[in-house]
C-alpha positions as a LaTeX table, in Angstrom:
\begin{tabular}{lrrr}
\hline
Residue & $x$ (\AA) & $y$ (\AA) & $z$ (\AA) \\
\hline
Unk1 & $-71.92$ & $-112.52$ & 65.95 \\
Unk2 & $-71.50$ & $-116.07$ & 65.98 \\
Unk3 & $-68.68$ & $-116.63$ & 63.24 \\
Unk4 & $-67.04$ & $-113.38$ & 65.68 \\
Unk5 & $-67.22$ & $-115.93$ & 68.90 \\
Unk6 & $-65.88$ & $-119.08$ & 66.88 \\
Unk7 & $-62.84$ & $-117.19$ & 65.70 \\
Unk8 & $-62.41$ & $-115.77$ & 69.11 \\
Unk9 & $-62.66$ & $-119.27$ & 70.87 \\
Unk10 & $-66.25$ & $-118.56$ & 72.26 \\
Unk11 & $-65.31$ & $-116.02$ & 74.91 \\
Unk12 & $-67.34$ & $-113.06$ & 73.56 \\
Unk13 & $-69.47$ & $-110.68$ & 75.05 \\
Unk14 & $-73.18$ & $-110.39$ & 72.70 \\
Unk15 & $-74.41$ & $-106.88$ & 73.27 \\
Unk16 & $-77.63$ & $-105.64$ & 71.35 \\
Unk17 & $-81.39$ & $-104.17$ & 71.52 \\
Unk18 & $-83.84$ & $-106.35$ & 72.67 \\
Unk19 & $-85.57$ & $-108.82$ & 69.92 \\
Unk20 & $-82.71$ & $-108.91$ & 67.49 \\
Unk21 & $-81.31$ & $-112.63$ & 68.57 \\
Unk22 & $-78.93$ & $-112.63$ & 70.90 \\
Unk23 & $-80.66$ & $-115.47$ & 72.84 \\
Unk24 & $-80.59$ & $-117.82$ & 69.14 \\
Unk25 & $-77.32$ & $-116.39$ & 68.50 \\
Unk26 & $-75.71$ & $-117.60$ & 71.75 \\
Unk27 & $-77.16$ & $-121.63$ & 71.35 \\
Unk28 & $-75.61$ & $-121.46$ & 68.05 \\
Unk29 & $-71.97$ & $-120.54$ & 69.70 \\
Unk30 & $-72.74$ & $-123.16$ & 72.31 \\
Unk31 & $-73.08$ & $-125.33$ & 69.17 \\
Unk32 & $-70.23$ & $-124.66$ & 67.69 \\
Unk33 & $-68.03$ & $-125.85$ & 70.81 \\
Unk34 & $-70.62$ & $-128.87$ & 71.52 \\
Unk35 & $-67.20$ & $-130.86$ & 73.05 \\
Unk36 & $-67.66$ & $-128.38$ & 76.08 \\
Unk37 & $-71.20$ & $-128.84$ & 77.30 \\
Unk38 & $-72.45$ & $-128.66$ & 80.09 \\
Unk39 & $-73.66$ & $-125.44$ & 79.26 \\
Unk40 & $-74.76$ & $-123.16$ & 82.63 \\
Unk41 & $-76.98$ & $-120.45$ & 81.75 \\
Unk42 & $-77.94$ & $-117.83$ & 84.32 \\
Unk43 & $-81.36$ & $-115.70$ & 83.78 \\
Unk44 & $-83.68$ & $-113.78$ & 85.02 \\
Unk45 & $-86.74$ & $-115.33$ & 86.39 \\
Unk46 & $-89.20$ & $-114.76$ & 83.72 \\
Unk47 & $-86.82$ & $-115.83$ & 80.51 \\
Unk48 & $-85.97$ & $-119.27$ & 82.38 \\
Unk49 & $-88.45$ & $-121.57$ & 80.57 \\
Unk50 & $-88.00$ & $-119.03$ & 77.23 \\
Unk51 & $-84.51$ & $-119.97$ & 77.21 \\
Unk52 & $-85.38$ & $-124.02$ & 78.00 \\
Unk53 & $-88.04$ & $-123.53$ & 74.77 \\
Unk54 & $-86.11$ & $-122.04$ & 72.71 \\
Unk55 & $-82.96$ & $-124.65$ & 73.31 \\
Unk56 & $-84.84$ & $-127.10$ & 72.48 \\
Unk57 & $-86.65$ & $-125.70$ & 68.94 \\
Unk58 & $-82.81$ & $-124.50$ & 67.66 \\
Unk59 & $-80.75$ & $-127.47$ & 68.82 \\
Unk60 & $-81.44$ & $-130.93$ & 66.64 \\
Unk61 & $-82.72$ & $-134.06$ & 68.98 \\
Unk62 & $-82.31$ & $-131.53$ & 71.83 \\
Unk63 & $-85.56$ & $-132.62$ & 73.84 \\
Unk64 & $-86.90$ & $-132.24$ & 77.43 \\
Unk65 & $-84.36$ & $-134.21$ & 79.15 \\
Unk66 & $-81.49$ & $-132.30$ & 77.50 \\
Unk67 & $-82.31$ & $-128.90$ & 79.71 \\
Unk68 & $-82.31$ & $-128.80$ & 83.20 \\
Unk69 & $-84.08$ & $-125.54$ & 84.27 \\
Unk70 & $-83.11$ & $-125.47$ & 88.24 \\
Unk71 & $-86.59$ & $-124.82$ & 90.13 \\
Unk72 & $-85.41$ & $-124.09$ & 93.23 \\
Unk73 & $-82.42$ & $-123.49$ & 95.62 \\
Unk74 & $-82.27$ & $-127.28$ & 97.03 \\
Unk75 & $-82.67$ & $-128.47$ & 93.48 \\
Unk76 & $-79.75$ & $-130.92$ & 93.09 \\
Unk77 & $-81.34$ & $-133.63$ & 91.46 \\
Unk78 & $-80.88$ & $-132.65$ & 87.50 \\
Unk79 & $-77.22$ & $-131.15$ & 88.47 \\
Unk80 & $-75.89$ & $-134.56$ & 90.16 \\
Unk81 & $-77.66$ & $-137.52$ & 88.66 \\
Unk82 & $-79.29$ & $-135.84$ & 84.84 \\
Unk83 & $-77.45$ & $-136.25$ & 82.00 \\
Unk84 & $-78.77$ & $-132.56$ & 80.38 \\
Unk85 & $-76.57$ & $-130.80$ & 78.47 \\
Unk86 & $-77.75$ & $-127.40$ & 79.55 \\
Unk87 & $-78.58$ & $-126.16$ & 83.20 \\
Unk88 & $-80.46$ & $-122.78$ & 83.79 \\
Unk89 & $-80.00$ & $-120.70$ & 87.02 \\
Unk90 & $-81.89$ & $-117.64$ & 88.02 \\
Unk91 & $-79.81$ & $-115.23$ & 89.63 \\
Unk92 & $-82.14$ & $-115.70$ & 92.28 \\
Unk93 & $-81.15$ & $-119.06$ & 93.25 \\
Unk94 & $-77.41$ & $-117.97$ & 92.79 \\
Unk95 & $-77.68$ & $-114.80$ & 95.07 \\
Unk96 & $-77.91$ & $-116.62$ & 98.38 \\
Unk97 & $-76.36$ & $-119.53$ & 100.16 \\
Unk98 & $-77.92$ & $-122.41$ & 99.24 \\
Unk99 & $-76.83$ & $-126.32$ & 98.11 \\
Unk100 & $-77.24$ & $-125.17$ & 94.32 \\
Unk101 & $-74.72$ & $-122.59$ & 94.79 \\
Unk102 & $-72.63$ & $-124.39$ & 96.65 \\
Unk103 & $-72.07$ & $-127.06$ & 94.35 \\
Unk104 & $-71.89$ & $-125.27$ & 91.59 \\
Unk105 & $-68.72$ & $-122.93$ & 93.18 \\
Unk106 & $-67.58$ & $-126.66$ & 94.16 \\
Unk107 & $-67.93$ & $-129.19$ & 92.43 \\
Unk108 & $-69.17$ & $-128.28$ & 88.65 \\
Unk109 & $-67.66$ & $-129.25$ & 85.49 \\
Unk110 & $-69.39$ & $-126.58$ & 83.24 \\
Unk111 & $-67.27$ & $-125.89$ & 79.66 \\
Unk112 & $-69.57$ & $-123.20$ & 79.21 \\
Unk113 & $-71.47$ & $-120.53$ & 80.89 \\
Unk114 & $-73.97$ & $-118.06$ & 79.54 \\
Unk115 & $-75.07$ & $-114.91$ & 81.32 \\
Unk116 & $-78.08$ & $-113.49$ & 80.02 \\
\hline
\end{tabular}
């Protein structure tokens, strides 16, 4: 999986069962092209603060302030003035107008984006 996404330039699509590591497999591509974080990852509800955990036990020196996880719709503050290297979206937020959506159709510099 992740030596298929390096020599394919990162732009891969992970398919597999449940439980067998897509989720580990996918911070270790983001890894592998750290020069183009900011990483956006969009989730389901209930895997948001999985995925912030689980960034931050795989990724050396990646701590608390290195993941955003977006609480709510009008939750600009981490996107505009935080200096995390990874944001995470529900599909919630993203589904309806809001200034979180907005700006990041607008105005976001992500090098990355994960879709889990």
């Amino acid at each position: 999986g992740v030596a298929f996404a390096v020599r394919h330039g990162g732009r891969i699509l992970l398919g597999d069962d449940m439980g067998l590591g897509k989720t580990i497999q996918a911070i270790a591509i983001c890894c592998a092209f750290r020069q183009d974080w900011p990483v956006l990852i969009v989730v389901p509800n209930s895997v948001r603060f999985v995925w912030a955990d689980e960034l931050e036990r795989w990724i050396p020196g990646m701590g608390p302030k290195g993941v955003n996880v977006i609480q709510s719709s009008q939750d600009l503050l981490g996107l505009t003035v935080g200096t995390a290297s990874f944001h995470i979206a529900t599909y919630g937020i993203l589904a309806r107008a809001s200034p979180v959506r907005d700006f990041l159709r607008e105005k976001s510099d992500f090098g990355m984006v994960i879709v889990d």
